[in-house]
C-alpha positions in Angstrom: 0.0 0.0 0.0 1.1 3.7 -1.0 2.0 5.7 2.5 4.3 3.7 3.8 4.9 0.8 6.4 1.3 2.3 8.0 -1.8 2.5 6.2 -5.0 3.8 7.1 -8.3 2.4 5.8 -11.6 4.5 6.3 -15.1 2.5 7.1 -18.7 3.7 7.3 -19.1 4.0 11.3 -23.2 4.4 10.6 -26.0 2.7 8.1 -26.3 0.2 6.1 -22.3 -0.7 5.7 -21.6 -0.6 9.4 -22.1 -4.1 10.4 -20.9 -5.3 7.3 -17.8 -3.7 7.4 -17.0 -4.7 10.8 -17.6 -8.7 9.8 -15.4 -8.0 6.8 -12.5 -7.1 9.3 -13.2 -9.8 11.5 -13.4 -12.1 9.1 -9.8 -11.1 7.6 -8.4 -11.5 11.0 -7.8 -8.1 11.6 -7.6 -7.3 15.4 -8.0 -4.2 16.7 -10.4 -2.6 19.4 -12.7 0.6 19.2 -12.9 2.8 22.2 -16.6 3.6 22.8 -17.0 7.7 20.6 -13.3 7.5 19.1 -13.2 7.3 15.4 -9.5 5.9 15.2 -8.3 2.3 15.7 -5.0 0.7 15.9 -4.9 -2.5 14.4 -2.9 -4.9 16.8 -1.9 -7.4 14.1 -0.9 -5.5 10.9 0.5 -2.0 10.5 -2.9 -0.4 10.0 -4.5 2.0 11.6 -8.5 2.3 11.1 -10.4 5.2 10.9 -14.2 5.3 10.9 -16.5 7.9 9.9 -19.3 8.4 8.1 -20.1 7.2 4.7 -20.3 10.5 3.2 -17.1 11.8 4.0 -15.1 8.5 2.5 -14.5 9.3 -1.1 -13.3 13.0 0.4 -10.2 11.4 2.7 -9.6 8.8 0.0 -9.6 11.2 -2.9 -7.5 13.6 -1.5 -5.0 11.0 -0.6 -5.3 11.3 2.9 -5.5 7.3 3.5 -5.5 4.4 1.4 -8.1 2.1 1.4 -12.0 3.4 2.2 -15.4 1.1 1.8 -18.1 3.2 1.6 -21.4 2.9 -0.8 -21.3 3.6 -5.1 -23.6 6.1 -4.1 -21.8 8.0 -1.8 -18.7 8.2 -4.2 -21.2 9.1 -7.3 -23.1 12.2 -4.7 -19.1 13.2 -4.2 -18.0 12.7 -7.8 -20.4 15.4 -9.3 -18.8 18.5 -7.2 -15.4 17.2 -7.4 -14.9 15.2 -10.6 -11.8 12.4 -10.5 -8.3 14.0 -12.3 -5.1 12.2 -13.1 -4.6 12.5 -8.9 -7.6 12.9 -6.8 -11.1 11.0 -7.0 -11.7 7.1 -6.1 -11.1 3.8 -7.7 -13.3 1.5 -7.0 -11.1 -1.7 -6.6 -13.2 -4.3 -5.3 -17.4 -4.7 -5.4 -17.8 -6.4 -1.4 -21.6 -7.3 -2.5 -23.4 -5.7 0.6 -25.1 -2.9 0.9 -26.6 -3.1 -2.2 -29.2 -0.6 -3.0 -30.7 1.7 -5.5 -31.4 5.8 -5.8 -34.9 6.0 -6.5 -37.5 8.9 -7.2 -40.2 8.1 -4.6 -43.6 9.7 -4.2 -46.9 9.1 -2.6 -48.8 6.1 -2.8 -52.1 8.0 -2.9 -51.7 11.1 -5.0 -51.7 12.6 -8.8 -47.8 12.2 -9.4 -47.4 9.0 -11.6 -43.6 9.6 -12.9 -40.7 11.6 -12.1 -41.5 14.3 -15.1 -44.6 15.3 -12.7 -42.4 16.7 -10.3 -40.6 19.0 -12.3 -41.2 22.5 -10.7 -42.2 20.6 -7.2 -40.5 20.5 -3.9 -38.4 17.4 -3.7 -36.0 16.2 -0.6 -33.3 14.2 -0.5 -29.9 13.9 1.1 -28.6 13.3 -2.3 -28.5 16.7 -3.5 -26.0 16.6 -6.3 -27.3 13.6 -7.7 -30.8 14.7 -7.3 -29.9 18.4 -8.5 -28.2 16.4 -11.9 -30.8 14.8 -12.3 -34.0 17.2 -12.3 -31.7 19.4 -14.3 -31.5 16.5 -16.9 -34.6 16.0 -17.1 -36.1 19.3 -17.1 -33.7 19.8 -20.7 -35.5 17.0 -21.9 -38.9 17.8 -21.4 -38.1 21.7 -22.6 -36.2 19.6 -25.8 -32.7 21.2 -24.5 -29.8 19.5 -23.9 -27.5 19.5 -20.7 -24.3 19.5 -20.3 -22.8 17.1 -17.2 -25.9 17.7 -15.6 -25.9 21.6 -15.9 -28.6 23.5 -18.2 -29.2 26.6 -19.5 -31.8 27.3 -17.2 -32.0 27.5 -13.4 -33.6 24.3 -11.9 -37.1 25.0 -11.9 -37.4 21.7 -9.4 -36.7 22.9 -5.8 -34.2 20.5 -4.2 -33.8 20.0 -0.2 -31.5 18.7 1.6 -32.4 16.5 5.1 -30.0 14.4 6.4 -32.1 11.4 7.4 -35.9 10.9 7.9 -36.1 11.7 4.1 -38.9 9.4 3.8 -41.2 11.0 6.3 -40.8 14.6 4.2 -43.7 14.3 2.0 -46.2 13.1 5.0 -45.0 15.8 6.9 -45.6 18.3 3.9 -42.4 19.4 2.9 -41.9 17.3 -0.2 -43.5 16.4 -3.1 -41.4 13.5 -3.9 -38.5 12.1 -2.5 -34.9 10.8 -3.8 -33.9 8.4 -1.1 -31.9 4.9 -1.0 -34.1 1.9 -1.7 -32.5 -2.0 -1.4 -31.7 -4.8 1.0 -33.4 -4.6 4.5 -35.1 -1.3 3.4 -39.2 -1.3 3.6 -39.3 2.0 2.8 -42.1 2.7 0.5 -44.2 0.1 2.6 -43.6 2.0 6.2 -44.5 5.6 4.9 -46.4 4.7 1.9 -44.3 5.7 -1.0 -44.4 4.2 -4.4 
């Protein structure tokens, strides 16, 4: 590994990779303990030191160079990689798929309203904590349905399509009436549209 005869690796310390993550490490036999609230870990057996923090801020530390190794989620390195695209030396390689987590970005809304697709919600209130994604892709879609073309996900026009950002709860945004649809993570162990009645 680059860095030296000490590496640092980066793991989600919340959500869906968590748990994952952490049976990933036992399962390699790497030994180390976590103090309860510290977000660094000295591994006893190899010369690594672990460092866990949220998924988000992965691709960051690893695309700056600032450690090695990260697992984090495609989607958090695709929400990263459309404010600060990869060069020659920054942005994230994706090296190896671990097959967990798996989950999709989906356009919810719901169940029991007028809005049948996504081009409905052009000009709406939508929320998400996918705001770059979300923000590419209303401004995509709003070229195509004024028959203009966008370039990397940035039109001619301001974004008619009001995009907000909440950090967690996004489901619960259109009950409470803030939303009009949602963009929110949908996959394994998620019951999403049945608990708040999304489709």
């Amino acid at each position: 590994m680059p860095g030296g005869a000490n590496a640092d690796e980066h793991f989600d310390t919340e959500g869906r990779l968590h748990q994952p993550c952490l049976d990933l490490l036992h399962g390699s036999d790497i030994q180390f303990h976590r103090h309860n609230r510290l977000d660094i870990a000295l591994v006893k057996n190899f010369p690594l030191a672990l460092v866990f923090l949220p998924a988000a801020d992965i691709p960051t530390f690893v695309g700056e160079g600032r450690v090695d190794l990260g697992i984090t989620g495609r989607d958090q390195v695709a929400e990263h990689d459309v404010v600060q695209p990869p060069t020659e030396t920054m942005g994230v390689e994706e090296i190896m798929d671990l097959e967990f987590g798996r989950c999709k970005l989906q356009v919810q809304v719901p169940e029991k309203g007028s809005i049948e697709n996504p081009e409905h919600l052009v000009g709406k209130n939508v929320v998400t904590s996918f705001t770059n994604l979300s923000r590419k892709y209303f401004t995509n879609l709003e070229a195509e349905a004024d028959d203009k073309k966008a370039v990397n996900g940035i039109g001619e026009k301001p974004l008619r399509t009001t995009i907000k950002y909440v950090g967690g709860s996004v489901e619960a945004a259109c009950a409470l009436g803030i939303a009009d649809g949602i963009v929110d993570l949908v996959g394994e162990n998620y019951l999403l549209a049945v608990e708040s009645k999304l489709r």
